[in-house]
PLY file of the C-alpha trace (Angstrom):
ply
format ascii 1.0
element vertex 225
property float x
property float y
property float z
element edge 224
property int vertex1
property int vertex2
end_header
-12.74 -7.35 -9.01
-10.80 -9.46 -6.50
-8.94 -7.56 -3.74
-5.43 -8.72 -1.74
-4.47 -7.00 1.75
-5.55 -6.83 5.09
-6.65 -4.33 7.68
-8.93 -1.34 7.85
-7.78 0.16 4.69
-8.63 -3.48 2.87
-11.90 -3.33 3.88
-12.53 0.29 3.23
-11.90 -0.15 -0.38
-14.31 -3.42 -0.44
-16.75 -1.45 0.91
-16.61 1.90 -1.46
-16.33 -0.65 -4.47
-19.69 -2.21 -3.31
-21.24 1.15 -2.47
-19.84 2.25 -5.58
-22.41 -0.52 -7.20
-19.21 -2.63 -8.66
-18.96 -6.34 -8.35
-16.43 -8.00 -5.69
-15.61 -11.23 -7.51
-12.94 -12.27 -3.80
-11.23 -11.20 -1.02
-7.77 -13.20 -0.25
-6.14 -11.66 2.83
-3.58 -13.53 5.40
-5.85 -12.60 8.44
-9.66 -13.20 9.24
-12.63 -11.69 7.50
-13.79 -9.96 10.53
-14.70 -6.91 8.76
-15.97 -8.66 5.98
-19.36 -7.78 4.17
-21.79 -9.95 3.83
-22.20 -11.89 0.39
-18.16 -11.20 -0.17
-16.00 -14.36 -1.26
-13.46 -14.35 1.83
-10.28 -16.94 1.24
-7.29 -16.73 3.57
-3.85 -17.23 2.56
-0.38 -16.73 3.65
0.93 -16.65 0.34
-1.87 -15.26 -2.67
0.74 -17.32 -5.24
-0.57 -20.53 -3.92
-3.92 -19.67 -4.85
-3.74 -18.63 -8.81
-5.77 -20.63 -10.19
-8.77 -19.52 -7.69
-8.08 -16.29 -8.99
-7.97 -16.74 -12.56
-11.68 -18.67 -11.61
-12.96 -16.08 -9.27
-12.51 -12.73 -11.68
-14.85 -11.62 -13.90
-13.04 -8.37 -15.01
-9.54 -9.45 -15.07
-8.28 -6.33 -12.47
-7.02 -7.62 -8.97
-6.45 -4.56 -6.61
-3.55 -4.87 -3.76
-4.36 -2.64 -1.02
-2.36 -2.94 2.48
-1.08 -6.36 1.49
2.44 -7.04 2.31
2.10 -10.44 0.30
4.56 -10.15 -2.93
3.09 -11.57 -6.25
5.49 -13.78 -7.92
4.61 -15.95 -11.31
2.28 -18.22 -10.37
-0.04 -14.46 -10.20
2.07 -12.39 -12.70
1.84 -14.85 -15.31
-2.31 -15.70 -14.93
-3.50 -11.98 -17.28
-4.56 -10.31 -14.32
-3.87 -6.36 -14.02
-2.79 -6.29 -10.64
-2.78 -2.13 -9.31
-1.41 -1.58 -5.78
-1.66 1.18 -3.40
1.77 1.95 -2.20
2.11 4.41 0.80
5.28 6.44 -0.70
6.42 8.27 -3.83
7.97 5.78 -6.13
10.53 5.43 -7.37
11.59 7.51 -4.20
10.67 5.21 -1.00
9.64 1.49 -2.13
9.49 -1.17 0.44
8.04 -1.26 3.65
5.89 2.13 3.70
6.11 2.55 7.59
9.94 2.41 7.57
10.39 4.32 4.83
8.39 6.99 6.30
10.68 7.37 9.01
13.62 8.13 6.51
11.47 10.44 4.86
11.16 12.67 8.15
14.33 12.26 8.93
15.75 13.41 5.36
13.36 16.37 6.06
10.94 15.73 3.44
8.01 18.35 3.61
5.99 16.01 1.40
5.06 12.47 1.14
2.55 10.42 -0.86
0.44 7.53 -1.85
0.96 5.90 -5.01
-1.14 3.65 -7.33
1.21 1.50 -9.73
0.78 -1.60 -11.43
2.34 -4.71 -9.93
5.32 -6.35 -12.17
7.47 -8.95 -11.20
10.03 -6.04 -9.40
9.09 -5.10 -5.77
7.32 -1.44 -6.35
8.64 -1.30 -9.72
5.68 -1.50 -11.70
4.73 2.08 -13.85
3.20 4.37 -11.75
-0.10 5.22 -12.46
-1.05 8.04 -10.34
-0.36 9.66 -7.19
-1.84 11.77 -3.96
0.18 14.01 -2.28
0.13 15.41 1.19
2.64 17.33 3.26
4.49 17.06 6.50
4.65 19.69 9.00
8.15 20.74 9.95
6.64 19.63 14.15
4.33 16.85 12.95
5.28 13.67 14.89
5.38 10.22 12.80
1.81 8.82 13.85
0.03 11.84 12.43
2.10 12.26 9.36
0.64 8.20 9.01
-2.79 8.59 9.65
-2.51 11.51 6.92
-1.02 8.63 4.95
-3.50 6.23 5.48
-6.18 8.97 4.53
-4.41 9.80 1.16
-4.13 6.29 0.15
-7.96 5.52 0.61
-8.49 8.53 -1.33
-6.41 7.51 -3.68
-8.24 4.43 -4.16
-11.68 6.30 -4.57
-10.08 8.40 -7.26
-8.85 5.98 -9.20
-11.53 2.52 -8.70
-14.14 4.38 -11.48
-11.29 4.83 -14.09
-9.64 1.40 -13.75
-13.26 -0.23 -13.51
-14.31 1.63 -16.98
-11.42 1.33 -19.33
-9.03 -2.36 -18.70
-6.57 -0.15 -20.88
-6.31 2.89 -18.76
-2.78 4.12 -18.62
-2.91 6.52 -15.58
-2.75 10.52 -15.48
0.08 12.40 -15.67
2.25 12.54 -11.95
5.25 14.66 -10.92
8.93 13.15 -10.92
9.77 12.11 -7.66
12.25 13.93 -6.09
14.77 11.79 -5.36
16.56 9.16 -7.48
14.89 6.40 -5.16
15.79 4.06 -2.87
14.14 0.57 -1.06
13.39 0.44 2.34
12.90 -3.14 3.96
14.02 -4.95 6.43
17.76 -4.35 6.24
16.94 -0.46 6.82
14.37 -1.37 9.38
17.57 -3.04 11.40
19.29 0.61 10.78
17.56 2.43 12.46
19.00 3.22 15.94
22.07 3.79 14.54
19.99 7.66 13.56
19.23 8.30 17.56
21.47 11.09 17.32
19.43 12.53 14.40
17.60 15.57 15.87
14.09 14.83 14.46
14.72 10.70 15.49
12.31 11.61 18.33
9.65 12.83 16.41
10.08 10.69 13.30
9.83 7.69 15.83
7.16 9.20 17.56
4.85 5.66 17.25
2.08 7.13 19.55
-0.96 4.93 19.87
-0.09 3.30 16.71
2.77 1.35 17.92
0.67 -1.68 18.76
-0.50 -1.59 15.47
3.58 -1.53 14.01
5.20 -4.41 16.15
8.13 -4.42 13.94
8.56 -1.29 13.74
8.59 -0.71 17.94
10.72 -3.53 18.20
13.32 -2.05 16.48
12.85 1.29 18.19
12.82 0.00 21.55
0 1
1 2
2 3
3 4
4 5
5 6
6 7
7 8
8 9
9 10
10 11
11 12
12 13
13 14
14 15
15 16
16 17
17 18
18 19
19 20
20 21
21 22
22 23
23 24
24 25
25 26
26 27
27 28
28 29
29 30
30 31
31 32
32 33
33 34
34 35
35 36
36 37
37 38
38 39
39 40
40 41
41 42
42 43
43 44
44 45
45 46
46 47
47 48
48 49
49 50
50 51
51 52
52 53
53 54
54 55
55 56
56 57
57 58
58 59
59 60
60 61
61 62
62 63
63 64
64 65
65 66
66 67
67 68
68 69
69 70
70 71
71 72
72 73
73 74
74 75
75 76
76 77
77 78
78 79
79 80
80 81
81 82
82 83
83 84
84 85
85 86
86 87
87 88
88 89
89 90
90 91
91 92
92 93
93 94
94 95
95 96
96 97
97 98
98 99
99 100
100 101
101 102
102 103
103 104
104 105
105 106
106 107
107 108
108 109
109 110
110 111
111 112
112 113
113 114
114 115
115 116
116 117
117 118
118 119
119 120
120 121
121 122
122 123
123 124
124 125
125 126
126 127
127 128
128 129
129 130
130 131
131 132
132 133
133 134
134 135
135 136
136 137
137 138
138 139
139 140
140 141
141 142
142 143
143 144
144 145
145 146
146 147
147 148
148 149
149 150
150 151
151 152
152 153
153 154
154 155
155 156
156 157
157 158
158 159
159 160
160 161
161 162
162 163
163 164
164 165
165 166
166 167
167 168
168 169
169 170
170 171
171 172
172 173
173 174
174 175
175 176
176 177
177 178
178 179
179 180
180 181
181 182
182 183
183 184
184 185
185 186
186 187
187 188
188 189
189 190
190 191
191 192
192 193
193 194
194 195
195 196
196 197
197 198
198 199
199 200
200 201
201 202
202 203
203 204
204 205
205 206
206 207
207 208
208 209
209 210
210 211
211 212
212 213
213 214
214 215
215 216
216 217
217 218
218 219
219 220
220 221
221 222
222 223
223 224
């Protein structure tokens, strides 16, 4: 298996696939293999299309998993055979795009629920058919950094759910997941920008509520401050 991301939740999912006794074929990531394990192919990249043909060379099982990777595959990946599956923080089709903006639209539409997704990666940002999902809910007083920490947690479960079914069966088509409940909607930069114009919203406080994970969100902050 080859894995593409960065960060704690990157790392965590190396780890439970080599504690889950499964081979890590490489790890491509944009920032250093600090947390790496030993024995682990490390490469960094900015951009994981410049490195295809390591890929393609590198796999032994054809499945690439995209976990915390902000990095969007384009041809020189898509076209190489690999099943690329991605963790997504957010229901799709409901809230693609940047996970921790779309969050904050997701409290402030007063969504009681929110979730991780696993899909599989086509050449569409988020588009790809959704394979399955974990759910977890919002409190109506929750403030945004502990509705993402619950985030974080469902998506890493997620991941541990799923690794053992895509490992056994290349052809495995997913379980069955609800609707989502919205017609959906993508949440990048643009609605990043758009944010202060909802100061007047009266959950804005607590959907912006960064806490100590606003060092961790720089863009995010920015635009807040």
């Amino acid at each position: 298996m080859i894995f593409v991301g960065e960060g704690a939740l990157l790392w965590r999912a190396v780890q439970h696939t080599l504690d889950s006794g499964l081979a890590v074929d490489l790890v491509c990531s944009p920032a250093a293999a600090g947390a790496s394990p030993p024995d682990v192919p490390f490469l960094k990249v900015e951009d994981v299309n410049t490195v295809a043909a390591e890929l393609v060379d590198a796999g032994t099982d054809g499945l690439l998993w995209s976990v915390n990777n902000r990095m969007i595959f384009r041809a020189p990946v898509l076209s190489t055979g690999l099943r690329i599956l991605n963790i997504h923080h957010g229901p799709l089709p409901a809230y693609r795009g940047l996970p921790e903006v779309a969050l904050v639209y997701a409290m402030l539409r007063g969504e009681r629920e929110f979730a991780a997704t696993l899909h599989e990666v086509d050449a569409g940002i988020d588009t790809g058919r959704t394979l399955a999902a974990e759910a977890y809910p919002i409190g109506p007083s929750d403030p945004y950094h502990v509705v993402l920490r619950r985030g974080l947690q469902a998506c890493h479960h997620l991941f541990e759910r799923c690794l053992p079914l895509a490992a056994a069966d290349p052809g495995w088509t997913g379980e069955p997941t609800r609707p989502a409940g919205t017609d959906g909607g993508y949440f990048g930069r643009k609605a990043l920008a758009r944010l202060p114009e909802h100061r007047s919203h009266p959950d804005f406080e607590r959907a912006t509520d960064l806490g100590f994970l606003a060092g961790y969100l720089p863009e995010l902050a920015a635009a807040l401050a």
